[in-house]
PQR file with spaces between the fields and no chain letter, atoms N, CA, C, O and H, PARSE charges and radii, in Angstrom:
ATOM       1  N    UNK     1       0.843   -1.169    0.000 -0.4000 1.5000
ATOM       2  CA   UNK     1       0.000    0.000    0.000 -0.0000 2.0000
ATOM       3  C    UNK     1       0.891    1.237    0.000  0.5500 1.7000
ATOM       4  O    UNK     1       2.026    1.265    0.477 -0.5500 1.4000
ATOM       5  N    UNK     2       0.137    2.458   -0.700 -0.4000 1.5000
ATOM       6  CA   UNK     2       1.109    3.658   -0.573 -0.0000 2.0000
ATOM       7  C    UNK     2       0.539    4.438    0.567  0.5500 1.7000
ATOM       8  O    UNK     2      -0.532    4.378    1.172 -0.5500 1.4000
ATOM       9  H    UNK     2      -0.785    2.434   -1.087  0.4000 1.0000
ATOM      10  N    UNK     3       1.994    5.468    0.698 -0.4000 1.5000
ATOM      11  CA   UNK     3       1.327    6.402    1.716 -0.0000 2.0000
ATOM      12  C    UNK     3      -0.156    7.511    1.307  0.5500 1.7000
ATOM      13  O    UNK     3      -1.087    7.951    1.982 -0.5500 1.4000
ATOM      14  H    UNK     3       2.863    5.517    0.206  0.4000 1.0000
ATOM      15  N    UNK     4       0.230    7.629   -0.067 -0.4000 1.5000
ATOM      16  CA   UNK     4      -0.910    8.041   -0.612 -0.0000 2.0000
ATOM      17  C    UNK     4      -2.312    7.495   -1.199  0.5500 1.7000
ATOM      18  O    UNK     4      -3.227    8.199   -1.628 -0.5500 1.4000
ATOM      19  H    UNK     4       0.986    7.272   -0.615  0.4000 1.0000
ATOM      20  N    UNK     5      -2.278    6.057   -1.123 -0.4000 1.5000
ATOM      21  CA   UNK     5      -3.433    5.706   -1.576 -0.0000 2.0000
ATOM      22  C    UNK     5      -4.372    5.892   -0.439  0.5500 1.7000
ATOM      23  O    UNK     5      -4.184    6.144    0.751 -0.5500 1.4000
ATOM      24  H    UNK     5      -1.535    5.486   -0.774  0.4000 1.0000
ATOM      25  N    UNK     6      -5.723    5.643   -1.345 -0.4000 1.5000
ATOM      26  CA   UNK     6      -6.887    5.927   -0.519 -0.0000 2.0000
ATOM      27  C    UNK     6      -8.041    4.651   -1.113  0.5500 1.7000
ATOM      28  O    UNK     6      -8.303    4.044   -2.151 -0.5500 1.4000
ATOM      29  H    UNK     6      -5.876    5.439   -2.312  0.4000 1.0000
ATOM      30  N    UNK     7      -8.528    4.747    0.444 -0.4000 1.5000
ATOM      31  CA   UNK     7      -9.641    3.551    0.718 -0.0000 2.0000
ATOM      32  C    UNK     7     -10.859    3.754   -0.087  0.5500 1.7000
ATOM      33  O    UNK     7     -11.699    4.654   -0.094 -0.5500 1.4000
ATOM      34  H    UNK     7      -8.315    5.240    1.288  0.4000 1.0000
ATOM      35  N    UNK     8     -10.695    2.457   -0.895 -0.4000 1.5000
ATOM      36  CA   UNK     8     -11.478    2.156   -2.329 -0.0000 2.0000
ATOM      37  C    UNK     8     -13.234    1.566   -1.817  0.5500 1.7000
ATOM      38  O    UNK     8     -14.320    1.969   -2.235 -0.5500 1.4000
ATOM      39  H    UNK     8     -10.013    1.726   -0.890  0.4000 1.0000
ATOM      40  N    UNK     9     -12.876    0.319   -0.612 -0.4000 1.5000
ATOM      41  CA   UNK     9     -14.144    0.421   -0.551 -0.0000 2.0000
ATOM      42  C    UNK     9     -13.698   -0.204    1.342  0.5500 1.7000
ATOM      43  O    UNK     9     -12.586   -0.562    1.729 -0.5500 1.4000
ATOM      44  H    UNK     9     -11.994   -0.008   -0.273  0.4000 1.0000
ATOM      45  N    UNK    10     -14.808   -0.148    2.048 -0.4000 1.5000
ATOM      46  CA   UNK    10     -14.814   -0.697    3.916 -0.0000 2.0000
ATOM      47  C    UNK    10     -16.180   -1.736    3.305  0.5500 1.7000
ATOM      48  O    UNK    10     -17.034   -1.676    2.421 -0.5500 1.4000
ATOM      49  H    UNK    10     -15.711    0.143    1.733  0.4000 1.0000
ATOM      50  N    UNK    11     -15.844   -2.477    4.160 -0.4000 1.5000
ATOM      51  CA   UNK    11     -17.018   -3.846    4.820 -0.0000 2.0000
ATOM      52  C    UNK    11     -17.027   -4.015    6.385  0.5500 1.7000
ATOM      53  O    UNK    11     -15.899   -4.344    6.752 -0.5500 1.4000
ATOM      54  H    UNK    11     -15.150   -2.527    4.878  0.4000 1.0000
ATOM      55  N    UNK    12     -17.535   -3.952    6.988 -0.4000 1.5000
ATOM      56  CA   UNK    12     -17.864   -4.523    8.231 -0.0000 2.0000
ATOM      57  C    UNK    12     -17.563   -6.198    7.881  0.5500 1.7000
ATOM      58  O    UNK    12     -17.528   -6.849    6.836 -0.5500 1.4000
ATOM      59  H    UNK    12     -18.452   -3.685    6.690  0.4000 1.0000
ATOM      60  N    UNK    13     -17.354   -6.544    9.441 -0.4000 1.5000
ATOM      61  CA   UNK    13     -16.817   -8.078    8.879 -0.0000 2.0000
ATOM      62  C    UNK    13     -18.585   -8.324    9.723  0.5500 1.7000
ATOM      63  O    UNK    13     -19.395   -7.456   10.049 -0.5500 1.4000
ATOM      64  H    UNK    13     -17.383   -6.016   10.289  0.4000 1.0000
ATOM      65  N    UNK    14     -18.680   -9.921    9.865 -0.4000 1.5000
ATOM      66  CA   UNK    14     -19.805  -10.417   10.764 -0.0000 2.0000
ATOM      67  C    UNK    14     -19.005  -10.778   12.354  0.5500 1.7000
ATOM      68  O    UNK    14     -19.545  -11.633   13.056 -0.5500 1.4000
ATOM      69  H    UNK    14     -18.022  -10.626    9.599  0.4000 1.0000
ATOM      70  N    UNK    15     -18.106  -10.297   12.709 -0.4000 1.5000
ATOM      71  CA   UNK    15     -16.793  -10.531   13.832 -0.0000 2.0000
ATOM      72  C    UNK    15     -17.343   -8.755   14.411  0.5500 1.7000
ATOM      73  O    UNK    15     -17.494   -7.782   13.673 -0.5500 1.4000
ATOM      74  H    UNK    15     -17.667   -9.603   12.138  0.4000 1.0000
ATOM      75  N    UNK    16     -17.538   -8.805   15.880 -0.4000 1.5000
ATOM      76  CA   UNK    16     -17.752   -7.680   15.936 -0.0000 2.0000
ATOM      77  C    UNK    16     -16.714   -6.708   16.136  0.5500 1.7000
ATOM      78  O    UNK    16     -15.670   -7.354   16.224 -0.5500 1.4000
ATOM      79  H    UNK    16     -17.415   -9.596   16.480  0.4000 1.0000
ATOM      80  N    UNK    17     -16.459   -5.408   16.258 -0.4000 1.5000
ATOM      81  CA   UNK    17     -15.194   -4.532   15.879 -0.0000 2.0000
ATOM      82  C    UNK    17     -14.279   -4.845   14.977  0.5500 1.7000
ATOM      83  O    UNK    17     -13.096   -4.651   15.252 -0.5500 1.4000
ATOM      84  H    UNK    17     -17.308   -4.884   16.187  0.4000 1.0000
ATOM      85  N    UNK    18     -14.689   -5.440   13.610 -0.4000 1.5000
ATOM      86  CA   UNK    18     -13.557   -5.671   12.806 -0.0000 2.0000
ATOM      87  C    UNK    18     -14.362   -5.598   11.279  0.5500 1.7000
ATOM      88  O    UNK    18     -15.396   -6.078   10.814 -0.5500 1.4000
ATOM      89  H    UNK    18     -15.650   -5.598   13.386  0.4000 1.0000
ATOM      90  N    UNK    19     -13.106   -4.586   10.721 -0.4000 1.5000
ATOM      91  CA   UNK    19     -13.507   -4.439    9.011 -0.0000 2.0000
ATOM      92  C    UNK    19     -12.770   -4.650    8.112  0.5500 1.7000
ATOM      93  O    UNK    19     -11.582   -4.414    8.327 -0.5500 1.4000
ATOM      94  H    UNK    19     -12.266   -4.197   11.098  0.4000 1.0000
ATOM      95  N    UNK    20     -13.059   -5.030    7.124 -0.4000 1.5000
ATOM      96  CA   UNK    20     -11.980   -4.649    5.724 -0.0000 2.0000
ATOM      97  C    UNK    20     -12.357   -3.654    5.008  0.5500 1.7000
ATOM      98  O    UNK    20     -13.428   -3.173    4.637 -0.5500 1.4000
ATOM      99  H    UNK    20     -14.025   -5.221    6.948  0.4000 1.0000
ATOM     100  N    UNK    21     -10.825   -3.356    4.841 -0.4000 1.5000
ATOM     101  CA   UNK    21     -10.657   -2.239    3.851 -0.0000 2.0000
ATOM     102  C    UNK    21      -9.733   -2.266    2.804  0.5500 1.7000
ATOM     103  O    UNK    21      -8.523   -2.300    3.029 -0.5500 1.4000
ATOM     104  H    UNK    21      -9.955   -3.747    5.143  0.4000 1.0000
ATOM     105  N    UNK    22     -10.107   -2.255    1.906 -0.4000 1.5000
ATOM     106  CA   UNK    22      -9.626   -2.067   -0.062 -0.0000 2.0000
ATOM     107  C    UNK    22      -9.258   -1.069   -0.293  0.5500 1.7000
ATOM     108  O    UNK    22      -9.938   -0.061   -0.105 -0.5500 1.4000
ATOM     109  H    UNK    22     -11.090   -2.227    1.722  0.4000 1.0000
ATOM     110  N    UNK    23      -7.758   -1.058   -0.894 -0.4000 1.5000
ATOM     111  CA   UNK    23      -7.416   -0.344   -1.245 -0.0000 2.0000
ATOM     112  C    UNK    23      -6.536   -0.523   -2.289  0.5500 1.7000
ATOM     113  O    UNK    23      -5.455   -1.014   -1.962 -0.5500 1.4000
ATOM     114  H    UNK    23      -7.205   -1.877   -1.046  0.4000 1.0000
ATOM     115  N    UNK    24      -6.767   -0.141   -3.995 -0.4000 1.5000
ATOM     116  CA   UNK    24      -6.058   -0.537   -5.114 -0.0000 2.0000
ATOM     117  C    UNK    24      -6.763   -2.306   -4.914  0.5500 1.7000
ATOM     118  O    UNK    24      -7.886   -2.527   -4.459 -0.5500 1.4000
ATOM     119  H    UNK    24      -7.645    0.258   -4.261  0.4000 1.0000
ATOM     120  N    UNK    25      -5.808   -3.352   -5.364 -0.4000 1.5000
ATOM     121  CA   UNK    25      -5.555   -4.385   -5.346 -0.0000 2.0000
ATOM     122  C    UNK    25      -5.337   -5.292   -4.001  0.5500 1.7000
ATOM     123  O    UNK    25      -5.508   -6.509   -3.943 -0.5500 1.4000
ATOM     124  H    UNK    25      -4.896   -3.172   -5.733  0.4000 1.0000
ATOM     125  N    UNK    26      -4.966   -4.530   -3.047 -0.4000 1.5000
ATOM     126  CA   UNK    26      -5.088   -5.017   -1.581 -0.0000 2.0000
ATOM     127  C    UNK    26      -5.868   -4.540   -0.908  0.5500 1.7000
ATOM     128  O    UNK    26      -6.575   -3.583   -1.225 -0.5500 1.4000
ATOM     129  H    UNK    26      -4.827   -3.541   -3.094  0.4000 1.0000
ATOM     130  N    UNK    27      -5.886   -5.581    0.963 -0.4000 1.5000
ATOM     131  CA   UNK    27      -6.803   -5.548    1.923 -0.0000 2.0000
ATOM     132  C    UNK    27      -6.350   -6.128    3.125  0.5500 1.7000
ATOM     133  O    UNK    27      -5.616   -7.080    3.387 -0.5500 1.4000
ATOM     134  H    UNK    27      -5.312   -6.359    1.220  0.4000 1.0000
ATOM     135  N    UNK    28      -6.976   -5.311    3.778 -0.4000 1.5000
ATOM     136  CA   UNK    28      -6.362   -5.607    5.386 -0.0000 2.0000
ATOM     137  C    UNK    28      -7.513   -5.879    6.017  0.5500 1.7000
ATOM     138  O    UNK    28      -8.618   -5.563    5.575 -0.5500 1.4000
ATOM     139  H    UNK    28      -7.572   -4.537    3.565  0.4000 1.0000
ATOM     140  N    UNK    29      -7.349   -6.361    6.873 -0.4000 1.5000
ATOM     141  CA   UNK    29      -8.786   -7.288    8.056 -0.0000 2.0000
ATOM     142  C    UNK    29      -8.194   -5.768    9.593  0.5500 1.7000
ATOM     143  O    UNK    29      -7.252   -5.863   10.380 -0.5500 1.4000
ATOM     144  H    UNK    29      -6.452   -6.618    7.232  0.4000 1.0000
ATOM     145  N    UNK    30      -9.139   -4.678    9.461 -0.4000 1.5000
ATOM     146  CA   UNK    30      -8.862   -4.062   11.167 -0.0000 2.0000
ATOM     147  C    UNK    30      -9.753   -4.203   12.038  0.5500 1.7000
ATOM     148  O    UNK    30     -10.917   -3.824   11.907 -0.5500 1.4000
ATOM     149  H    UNK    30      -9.904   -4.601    8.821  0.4000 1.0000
ATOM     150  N    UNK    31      -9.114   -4.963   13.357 -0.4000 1.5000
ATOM     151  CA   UNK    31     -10.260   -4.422   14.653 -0.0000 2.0000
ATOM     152  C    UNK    31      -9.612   -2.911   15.485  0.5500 1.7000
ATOM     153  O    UNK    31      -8.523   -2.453   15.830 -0.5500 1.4000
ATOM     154  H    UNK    31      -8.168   -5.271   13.464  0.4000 1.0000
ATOM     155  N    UNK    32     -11.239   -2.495   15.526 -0.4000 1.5000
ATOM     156  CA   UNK    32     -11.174   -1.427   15.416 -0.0000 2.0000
ATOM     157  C    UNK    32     -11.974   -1.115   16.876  0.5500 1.7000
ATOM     158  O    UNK    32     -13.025   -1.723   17.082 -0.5500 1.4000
ATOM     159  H    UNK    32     -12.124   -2.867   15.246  0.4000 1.0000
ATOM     160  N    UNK    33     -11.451   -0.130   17.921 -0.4000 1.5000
ATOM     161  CA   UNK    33     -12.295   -0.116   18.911 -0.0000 2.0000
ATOM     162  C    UNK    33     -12.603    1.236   19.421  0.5500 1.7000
ATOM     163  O    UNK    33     -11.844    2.070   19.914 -0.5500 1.4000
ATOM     164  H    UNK    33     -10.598    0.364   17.754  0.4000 1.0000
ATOM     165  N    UNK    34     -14.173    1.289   19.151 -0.4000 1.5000
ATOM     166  CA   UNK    34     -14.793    2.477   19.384 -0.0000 2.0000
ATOM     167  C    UNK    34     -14.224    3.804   20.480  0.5500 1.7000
ATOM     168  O    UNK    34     -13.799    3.668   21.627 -0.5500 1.4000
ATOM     169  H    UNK    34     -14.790    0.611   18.751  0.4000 1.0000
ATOM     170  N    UNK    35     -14.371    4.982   19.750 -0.4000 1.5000
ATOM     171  CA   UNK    35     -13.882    5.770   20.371 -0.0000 2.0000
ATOM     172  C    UNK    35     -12.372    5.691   21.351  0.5500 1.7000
ATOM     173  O    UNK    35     -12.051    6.107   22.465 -0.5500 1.4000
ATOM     174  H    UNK    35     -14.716    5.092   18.818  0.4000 1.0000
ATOM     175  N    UNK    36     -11.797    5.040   20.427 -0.4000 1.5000
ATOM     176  CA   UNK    36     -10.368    5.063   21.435 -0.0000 2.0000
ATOM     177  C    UNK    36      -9.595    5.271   19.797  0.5500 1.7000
ATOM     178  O    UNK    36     -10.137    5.556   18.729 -0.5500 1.4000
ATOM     179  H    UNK    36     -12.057    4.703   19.523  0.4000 1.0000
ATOM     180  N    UNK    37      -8.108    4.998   20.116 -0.4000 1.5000
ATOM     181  CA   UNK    37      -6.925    5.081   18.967 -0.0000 2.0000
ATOM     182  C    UNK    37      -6.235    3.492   18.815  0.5500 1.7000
ATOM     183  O    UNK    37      -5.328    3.153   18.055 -0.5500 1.4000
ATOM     184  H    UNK    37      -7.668    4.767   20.984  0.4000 1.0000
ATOM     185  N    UNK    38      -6.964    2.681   19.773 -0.4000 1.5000
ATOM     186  CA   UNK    38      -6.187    0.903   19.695 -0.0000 2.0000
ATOM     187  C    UNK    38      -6.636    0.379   18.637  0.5500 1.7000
ATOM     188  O    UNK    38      -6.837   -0.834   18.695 -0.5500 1.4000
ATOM     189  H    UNK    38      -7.701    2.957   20.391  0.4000 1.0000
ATOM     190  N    UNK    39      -6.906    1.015   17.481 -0.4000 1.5000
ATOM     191  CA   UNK    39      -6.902    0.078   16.330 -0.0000 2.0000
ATOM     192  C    UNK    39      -6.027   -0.766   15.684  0.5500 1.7000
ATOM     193  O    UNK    39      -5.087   -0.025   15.395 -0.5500 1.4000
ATOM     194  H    UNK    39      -6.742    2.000   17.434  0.4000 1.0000
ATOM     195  N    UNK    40      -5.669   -2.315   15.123 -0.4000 1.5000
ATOM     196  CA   UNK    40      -4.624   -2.995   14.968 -0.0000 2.0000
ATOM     197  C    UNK    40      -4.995   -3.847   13.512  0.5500 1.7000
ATOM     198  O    UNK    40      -6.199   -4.027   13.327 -0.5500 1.4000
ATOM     199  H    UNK    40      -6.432   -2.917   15.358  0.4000 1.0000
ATOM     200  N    UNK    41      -4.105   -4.353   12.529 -0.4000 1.5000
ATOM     201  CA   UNK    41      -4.491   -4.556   11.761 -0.0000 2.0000
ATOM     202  C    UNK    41      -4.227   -6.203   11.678  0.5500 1.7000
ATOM     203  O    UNK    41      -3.061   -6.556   11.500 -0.5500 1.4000
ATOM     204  H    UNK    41      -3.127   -4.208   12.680  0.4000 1.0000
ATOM     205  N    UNK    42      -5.125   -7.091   11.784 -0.4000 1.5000
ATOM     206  CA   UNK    42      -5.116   -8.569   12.236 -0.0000 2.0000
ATOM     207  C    UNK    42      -4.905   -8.978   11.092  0.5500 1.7000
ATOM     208  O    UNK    42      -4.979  -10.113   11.563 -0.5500 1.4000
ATOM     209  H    UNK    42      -6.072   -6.805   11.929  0.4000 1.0000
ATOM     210  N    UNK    43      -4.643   -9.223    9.649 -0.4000 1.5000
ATOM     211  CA   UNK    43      -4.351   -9.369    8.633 -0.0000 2.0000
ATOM     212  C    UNK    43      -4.488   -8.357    7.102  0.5500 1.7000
ATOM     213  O    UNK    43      -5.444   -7.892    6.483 -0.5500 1.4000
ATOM     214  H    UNK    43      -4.583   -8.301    9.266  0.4000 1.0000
ATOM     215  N    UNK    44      -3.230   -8.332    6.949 -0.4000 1.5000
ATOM     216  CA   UNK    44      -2.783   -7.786    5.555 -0.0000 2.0000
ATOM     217  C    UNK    44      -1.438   -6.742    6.023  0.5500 1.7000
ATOM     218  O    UNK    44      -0.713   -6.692    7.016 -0.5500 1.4000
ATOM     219  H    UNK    44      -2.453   -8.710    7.452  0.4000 1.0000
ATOM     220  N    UNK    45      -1.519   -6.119    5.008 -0.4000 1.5000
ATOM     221  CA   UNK    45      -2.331   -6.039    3.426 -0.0000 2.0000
ATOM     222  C    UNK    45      -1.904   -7.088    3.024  0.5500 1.7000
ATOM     223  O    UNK    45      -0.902   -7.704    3.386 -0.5500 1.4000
ATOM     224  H    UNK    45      -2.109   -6.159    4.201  0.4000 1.0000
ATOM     225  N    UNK    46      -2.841   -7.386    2.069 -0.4000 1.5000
ATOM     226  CA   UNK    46      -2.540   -8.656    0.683 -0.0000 2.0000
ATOM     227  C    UNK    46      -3.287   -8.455   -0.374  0.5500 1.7000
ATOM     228  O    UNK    46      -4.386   -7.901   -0.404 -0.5500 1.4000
ATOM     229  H    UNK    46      -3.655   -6.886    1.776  0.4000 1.0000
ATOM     230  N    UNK    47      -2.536   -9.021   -1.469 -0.4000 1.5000
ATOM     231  CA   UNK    47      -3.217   -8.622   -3.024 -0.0000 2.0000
ATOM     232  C    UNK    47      -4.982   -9.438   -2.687  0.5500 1.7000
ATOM     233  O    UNK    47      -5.037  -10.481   -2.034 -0.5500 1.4000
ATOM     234  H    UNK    47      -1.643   -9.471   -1.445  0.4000 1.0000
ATOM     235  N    UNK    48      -5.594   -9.118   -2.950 -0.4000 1.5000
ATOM     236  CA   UNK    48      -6.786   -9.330   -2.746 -0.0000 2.0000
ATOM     237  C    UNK    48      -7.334  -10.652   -3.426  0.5500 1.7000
ATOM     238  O    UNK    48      -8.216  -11.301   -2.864 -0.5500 1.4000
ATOM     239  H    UNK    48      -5.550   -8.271   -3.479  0.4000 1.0000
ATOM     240  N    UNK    49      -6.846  -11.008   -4.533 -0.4000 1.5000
ATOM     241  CA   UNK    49      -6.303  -12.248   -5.230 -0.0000 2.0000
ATOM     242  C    UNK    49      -5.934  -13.626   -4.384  0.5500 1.7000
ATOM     243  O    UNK    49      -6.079  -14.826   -4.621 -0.5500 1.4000
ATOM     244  H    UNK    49      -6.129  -10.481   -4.989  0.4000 1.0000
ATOM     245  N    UNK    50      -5.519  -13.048   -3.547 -0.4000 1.5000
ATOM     246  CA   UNK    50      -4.712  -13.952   -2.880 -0.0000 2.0000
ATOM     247  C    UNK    50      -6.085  -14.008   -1.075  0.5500 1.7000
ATOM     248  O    UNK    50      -5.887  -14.524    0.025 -0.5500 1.4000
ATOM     249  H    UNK    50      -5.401  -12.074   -3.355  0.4000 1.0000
ATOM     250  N    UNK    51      -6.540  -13.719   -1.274 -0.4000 1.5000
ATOM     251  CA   UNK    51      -7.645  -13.762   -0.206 -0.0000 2.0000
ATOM     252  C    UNK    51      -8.998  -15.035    0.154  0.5500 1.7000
ATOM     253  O    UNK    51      -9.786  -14.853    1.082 -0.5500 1.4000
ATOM     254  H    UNK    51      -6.701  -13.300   -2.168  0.4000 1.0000
């Protein structure tokens, strides 16, 4: 991923606090926790291909 790219598309997963997000050709799996900054990225990036 670049420092400049930007998020193509978000999904909510069915896992609660956790989404994917697309960006270009890759994707990362984040849990994400409300109103705080502990967000962590539990898988990726990866070519989306490969998913």
């Amino acid at each position: 991923m670049t420092k400049t790219g930007y998020i193509n598309a978000a999904f909510r997963s069915s896992r609660n606090n956790e989404t994917y997000l697309f960006i270009n050709d890759k994707y990362v799996l984040l849990d994400y926790a409300p109103g705080t900054s502990n967000d962590k990225v539990l898988y990726g990036p990866t070519p989306v291909r490969d998913g």
